[in-house]
N, C-alpha and C positions, 0 to 999 in steps of 0.2 A: 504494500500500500504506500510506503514511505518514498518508495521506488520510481513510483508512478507520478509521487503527487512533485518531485523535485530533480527527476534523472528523466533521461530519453529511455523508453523501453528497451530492452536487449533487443527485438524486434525490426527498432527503428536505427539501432545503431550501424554507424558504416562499417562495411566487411564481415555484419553479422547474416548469412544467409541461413532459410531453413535447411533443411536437409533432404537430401531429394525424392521427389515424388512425394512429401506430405502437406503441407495447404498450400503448392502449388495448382495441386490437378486439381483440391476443388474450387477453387477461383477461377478458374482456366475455364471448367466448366460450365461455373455462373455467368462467364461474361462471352458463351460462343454465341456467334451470329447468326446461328441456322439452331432454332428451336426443334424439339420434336416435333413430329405434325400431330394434330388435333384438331376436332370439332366441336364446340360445345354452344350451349344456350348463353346468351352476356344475362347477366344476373339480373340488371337491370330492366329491359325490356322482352326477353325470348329469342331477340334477335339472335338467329345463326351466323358465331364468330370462328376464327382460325387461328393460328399462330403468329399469321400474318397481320393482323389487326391489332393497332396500338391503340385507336379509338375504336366501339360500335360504331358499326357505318348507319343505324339507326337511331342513335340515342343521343350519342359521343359520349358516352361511357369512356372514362380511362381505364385500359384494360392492363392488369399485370403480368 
C-alpha cells in the first residue's frame, strides 16, 4: 500500500517487463480488431445487432 501510494509500481518501472506469455496474451486479446462473430437482440430496442455494430443502427444504443 505504502508502495503504491509514494513509488512507481514495479509494473511501471523501466526495464521491468512481465514474463512471457502472462498479461500479455490477455491484453493482446482484449484489444484485437476482429471480434468473434455474433448475432444478438441490442437490449434496448430488439433490434438485430452484430459485432460489427458500435451503435444500434435502430436506436443508437452504445453497444459494448
Amino acid at each position: 500500500m505504502v508502495e503504491a501510494l509514494f513509488a512507481t509500481p514495479a509494473h511501471l518501472r523501466p526495464g521491468q517487463h512481465p514474463a512471457d506469455g502472462e498479461a500479455g496474451t490477455s491484453a493482446a486479446a482484449e484489444t484485437a480488431p476482429h471480434a468473434e462473430p455474433f448475432t444478438e437482440p441490442c437490449p434496448a430496442c430488439e433490434e438485430t445487432v452484430t459485432e460489427r455494430h458500435i451503435h444500434c443502427p435502430a436506436c443508437g444504443l452504445r453497444l459494448l
